[in-house]
VMD Tcl script that builds the backbone (N, CA, C; Angstrom):
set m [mol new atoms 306]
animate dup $m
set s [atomselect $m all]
$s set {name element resname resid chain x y z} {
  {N N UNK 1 A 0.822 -1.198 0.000}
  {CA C UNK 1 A 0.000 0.000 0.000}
  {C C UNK 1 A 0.865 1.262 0.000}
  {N N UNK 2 A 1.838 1.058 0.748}
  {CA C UNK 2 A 2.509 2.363 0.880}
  {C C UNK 2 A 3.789 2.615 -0.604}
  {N N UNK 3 A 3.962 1.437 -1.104}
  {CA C UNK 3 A 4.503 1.834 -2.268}
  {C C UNK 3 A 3.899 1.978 -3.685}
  {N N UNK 4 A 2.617 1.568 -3.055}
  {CA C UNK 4 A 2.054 2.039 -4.452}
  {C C UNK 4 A 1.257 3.860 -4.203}
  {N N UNK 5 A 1.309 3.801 -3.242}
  {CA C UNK 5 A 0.983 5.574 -2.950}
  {C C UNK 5 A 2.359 6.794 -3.212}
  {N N UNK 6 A 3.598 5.742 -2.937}
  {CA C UNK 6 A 4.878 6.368 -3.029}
  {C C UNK 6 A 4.829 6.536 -4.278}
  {N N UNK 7 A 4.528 5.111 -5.311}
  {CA C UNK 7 A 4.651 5.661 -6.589}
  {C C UNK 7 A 3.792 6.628 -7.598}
  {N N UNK 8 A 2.427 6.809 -6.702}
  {CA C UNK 8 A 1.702 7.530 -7.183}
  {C C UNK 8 A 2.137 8.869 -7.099}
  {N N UNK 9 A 2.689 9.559 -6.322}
  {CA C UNK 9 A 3.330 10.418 -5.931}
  {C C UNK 9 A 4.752 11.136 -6.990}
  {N N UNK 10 A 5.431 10.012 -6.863}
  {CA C UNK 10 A 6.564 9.907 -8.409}
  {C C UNK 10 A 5.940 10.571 -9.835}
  {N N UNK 11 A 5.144 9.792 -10.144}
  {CA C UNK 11 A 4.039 10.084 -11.067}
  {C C UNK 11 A 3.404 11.653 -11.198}
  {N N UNK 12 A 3.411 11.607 -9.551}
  {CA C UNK 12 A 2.425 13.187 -10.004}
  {C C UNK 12 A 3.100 14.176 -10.081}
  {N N UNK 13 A 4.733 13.678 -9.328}
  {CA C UNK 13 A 5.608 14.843 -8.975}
  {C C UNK 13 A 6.356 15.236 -10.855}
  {N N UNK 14 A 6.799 13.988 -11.250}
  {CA C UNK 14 A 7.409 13.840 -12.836}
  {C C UNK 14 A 6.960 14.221 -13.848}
  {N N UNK 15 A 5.423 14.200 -13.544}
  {CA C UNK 15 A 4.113 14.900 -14.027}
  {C C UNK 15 A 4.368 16.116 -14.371}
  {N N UNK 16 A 4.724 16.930 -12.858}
  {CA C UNK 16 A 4.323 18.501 -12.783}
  {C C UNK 16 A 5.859 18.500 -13.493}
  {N N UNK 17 A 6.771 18.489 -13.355}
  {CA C UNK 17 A 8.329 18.507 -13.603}
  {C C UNK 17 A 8.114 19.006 -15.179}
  {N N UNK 18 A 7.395 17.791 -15.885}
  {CA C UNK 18 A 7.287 18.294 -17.427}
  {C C UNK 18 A 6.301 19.491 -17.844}
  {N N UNK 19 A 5.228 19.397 -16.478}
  {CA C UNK 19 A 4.649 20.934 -17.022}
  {C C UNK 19 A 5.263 22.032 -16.951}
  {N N UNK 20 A 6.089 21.696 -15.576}
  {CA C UNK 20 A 7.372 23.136 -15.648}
  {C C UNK 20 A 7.808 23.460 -16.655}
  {N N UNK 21 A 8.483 22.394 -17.273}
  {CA C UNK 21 A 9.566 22.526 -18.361}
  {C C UNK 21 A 8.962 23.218 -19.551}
  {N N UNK 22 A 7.323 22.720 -19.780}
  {CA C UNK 22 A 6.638 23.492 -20.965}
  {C C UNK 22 A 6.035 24.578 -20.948}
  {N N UNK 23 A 6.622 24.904 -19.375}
  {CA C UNK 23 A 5.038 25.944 -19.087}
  {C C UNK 23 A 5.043 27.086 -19.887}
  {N N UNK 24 A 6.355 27.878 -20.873}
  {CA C UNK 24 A 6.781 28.674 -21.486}
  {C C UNK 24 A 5.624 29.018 -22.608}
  {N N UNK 25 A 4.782 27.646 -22.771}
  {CA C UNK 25 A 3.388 27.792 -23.904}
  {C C UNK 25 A 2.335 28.015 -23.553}
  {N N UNK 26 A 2.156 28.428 -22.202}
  {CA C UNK 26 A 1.181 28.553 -21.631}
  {C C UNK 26 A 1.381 30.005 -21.542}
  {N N UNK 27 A -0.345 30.371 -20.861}
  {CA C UNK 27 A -0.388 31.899 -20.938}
  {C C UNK 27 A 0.025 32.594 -19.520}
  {N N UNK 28 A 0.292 33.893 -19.879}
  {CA C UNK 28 A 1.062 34.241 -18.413}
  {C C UNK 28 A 0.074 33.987 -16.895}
  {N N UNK 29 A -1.135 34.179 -17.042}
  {CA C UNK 29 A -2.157 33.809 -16.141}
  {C C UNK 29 A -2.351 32.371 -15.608}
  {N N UNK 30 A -1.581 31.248 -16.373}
  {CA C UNK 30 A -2.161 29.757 -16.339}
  {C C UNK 30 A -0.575 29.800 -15.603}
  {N N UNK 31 A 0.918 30.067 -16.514}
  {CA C UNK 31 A 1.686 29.990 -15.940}
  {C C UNK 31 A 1.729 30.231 -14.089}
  {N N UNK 32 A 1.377 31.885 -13.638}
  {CA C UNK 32 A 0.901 31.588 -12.949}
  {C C UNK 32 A 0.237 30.847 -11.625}
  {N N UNK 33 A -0.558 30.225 -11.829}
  {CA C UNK 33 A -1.286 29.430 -11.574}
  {C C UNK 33 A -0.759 27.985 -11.392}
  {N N UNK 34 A 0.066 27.609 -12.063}
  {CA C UNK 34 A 1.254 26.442 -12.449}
  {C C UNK 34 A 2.328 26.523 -11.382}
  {N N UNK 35 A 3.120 27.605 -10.974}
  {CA C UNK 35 A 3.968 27.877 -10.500}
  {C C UNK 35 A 3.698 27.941 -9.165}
  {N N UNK 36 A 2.283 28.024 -9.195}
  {CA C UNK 36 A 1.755 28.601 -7.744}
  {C C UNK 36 A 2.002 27.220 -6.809}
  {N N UNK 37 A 0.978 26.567 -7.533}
  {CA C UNK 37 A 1.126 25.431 -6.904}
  {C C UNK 37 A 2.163 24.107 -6.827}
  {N N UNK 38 A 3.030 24.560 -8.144}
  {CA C UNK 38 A 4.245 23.890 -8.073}
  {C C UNK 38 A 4.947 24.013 -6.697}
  {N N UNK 39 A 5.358 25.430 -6.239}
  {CA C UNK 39 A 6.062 25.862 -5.204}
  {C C UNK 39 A 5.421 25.158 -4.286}
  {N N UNK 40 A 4.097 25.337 -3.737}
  {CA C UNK 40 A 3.565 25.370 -2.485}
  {C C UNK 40 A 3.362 23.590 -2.286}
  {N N UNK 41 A 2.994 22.565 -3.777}
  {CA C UNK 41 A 2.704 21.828 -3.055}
  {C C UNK 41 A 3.718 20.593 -3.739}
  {N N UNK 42 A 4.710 20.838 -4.326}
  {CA C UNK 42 A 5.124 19.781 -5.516}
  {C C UNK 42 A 6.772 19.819 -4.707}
  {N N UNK 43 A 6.953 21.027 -4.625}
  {CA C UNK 43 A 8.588 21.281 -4.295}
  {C C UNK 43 A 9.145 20.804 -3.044}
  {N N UNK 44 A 8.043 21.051 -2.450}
  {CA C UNK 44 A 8.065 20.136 -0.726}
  {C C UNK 44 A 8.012 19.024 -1.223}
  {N N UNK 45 A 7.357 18.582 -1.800}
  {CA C UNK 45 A 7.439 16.574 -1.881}
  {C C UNK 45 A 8.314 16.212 -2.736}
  {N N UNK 46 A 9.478 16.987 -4.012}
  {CA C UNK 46 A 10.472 16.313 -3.742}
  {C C UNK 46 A 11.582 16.803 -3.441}
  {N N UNK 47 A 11.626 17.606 -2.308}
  {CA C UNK 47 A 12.417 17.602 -1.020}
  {C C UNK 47 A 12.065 16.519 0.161}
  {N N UNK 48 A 11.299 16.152 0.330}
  {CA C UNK 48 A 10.798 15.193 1.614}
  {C C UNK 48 A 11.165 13.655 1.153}
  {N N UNK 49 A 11.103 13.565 -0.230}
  {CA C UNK 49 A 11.589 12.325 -0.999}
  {C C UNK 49 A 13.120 12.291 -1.531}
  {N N UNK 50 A 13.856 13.446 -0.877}
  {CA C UNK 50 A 15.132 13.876 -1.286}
  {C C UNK 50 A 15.599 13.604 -3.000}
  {N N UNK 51 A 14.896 14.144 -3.738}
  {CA C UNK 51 A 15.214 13.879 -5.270}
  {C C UNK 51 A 15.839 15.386 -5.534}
  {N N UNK 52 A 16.782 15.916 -4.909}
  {CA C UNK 52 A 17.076 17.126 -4.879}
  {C C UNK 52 A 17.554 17.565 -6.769}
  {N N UNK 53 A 17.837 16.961 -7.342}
  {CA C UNK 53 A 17.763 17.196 -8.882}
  {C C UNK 53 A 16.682 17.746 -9.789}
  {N N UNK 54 A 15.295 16.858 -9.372}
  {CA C UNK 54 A 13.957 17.459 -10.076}
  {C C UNK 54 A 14.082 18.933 -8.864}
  {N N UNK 55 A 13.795 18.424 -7.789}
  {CA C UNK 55 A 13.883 20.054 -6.697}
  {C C UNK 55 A 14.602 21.182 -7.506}
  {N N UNK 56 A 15.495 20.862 -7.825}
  {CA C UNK 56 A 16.305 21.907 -8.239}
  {C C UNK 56 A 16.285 22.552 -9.850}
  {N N UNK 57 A 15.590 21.293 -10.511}
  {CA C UNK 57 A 15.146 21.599 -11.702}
  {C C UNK 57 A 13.436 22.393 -11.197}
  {N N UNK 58 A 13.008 22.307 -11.115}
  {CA C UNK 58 A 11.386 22.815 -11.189}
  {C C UNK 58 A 11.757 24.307 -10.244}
  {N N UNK 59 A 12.902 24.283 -9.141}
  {CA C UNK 59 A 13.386 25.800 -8.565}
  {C C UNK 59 A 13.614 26.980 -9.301}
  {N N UNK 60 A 14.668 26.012 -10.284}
  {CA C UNK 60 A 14.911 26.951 -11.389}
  {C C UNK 60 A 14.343 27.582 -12.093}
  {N N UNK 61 A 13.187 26.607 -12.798}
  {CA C UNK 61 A 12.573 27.267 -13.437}
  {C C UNK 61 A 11.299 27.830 -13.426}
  {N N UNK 62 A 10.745 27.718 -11.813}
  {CA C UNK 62 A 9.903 28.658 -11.278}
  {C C UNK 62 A 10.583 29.936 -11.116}
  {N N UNK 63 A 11.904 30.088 -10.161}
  {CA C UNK 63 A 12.473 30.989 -10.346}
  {C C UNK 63 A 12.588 31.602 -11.925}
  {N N UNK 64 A 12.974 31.220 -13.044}
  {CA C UNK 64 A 12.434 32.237 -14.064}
  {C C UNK 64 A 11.503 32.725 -14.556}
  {N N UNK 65 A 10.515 31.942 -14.300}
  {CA C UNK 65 A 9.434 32.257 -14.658}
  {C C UNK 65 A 8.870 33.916 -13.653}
  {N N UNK 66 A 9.452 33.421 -12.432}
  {CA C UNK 66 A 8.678 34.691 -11.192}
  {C C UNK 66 A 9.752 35.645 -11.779}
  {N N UNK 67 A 11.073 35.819 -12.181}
  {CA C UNK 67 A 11.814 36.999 -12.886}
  {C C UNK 67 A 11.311 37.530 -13.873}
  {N N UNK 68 A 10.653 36.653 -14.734}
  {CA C UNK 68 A 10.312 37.150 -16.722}
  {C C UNK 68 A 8.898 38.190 -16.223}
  {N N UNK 69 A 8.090 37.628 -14.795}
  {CA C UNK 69 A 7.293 38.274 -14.813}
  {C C UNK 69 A 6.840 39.435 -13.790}
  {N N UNK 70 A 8.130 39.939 -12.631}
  {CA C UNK 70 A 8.092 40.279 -11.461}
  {C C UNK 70 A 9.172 41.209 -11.600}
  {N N UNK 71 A 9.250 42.944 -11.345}
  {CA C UNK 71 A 10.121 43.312 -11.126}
  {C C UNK 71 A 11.049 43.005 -9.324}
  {N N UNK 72 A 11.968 43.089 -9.114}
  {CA C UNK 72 A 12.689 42.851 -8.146}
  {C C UNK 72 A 11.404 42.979 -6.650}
  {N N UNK 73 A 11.063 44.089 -6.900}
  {CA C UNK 73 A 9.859 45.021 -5.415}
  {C C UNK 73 A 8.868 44.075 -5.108}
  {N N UNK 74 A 7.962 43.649 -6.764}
  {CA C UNK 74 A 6.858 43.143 -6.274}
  {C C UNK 74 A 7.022 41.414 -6.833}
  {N N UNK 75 A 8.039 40.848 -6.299}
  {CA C UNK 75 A 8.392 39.313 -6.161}
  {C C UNK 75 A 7.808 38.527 -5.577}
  {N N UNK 76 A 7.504 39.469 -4.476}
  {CA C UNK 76 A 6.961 38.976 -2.989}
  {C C UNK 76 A 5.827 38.370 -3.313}
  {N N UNK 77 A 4.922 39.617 -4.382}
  {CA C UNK 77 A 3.807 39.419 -4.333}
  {C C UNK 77 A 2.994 38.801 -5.324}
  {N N UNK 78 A 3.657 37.749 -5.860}
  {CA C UNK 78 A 3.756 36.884 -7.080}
  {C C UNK 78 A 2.414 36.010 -6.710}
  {N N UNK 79 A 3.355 35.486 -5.247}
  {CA C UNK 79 A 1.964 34.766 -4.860}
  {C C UNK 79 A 1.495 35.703 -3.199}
  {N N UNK 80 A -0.077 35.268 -3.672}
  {CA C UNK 80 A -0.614 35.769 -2.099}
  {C C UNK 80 A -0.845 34.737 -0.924}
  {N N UNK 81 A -0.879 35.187 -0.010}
  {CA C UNK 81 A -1.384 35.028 1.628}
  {C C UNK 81 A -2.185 33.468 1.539}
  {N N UNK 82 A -2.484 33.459 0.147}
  {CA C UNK 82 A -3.668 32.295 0.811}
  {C C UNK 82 A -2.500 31.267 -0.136}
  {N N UNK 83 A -2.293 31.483 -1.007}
  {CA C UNK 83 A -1.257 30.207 -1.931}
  {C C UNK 83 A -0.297 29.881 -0.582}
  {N N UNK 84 A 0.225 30.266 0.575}
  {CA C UNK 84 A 0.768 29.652 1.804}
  {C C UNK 84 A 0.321 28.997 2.811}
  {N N UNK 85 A -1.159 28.369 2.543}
  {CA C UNK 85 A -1.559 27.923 3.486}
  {C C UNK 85 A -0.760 26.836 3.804}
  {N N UNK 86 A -0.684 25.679 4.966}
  {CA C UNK 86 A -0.251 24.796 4.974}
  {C C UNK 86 A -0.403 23.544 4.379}
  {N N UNK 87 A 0.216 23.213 3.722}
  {CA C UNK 87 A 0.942 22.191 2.866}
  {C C UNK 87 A -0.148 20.743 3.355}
  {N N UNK 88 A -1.205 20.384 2.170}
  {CA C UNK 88 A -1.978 19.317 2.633}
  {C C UNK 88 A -0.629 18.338 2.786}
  {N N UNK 89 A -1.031 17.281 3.607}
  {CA C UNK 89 A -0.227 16.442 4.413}
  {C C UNK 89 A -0.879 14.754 3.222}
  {N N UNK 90 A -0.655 14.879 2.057}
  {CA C UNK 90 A -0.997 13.553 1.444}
  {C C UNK 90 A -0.067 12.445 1.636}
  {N N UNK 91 A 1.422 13.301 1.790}
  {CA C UNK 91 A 2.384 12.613 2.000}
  {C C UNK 91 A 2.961 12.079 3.538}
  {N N UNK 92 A 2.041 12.472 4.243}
  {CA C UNK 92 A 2.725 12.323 5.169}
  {C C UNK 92 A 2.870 11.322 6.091}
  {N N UNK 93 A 2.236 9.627 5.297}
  {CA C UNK 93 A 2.042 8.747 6.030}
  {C C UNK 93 A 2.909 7.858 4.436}
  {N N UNK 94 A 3.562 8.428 3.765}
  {CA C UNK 94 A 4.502 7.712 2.998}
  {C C UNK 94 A 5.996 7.980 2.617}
  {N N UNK 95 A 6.411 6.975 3.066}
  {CA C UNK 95 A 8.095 6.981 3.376}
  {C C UNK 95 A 8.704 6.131 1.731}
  {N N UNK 96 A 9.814 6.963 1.364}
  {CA C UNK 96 A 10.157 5.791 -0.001}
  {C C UNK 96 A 10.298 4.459 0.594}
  {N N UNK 97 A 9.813 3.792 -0.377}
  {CA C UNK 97 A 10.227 2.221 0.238}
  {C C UNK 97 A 11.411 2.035 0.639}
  {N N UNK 98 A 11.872 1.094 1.257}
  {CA C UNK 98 A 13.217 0.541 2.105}
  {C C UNK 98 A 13.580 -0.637 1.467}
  {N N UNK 99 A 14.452 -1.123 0.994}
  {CA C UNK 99 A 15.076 -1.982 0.337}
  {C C UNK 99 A 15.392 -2.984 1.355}
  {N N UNK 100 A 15.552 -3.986 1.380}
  {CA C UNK 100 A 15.905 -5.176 2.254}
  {C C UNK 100 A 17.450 -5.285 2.262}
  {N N UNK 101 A 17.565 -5.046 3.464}
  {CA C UNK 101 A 19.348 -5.545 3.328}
  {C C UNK 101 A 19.608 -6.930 3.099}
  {N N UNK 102 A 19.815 -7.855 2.425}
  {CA C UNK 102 A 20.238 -9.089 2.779}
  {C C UNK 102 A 21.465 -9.781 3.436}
}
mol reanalyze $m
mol bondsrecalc $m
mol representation Tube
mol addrep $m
């Protein structure tokens, strides 16, 4: 059970990873919207799954995306008050699987 929720997770995270990568065709409003929730709910889970590579890929290129469209002042306010709520907890009863030592 718990590795097939882990892998569902993989899936959704590898998912968003390629929408990052395309989001450049999307409109600045959807982008957006993409980024929003990339940050708040995608970037935590793969940090918590330590895949610090996609992390750092989807960082990046949220980070350009919030530059192409944010002067330096109003960065902050890319996203609002409510895109920070706390982080639904889907993950939080799944650990990557553990390999068997033999």
């Amino acid at each position: 059970m718990v590795t097939k929720k882990y892998d569902q997770l993989l899936i959704k995270l590898f998912d968003r990873l390629h929408n990052v990568l395309t989001i450049h065709a999307r409109s600045p409003e959807k982008q957006k919207k993409v980024i929003t929730e990339t940050l708040v709910e995608f970037l935590p889970i793969a940090a918590h799954f330590s895949l610090f590579q996609v992390e750092s890929t989807i960082g990046a290129v949220c980070s350009d995306v919030i530059s192409k469209y944010c002067c330096v002042e109003s960065k902050v306010e890319f996203m609002s008050k409510e895109d920070f709520q706390p982080l639904s907890l889907v993950f939080r009863n799944v650990a990557a699987p553990t390999q068997n030592q033999d």
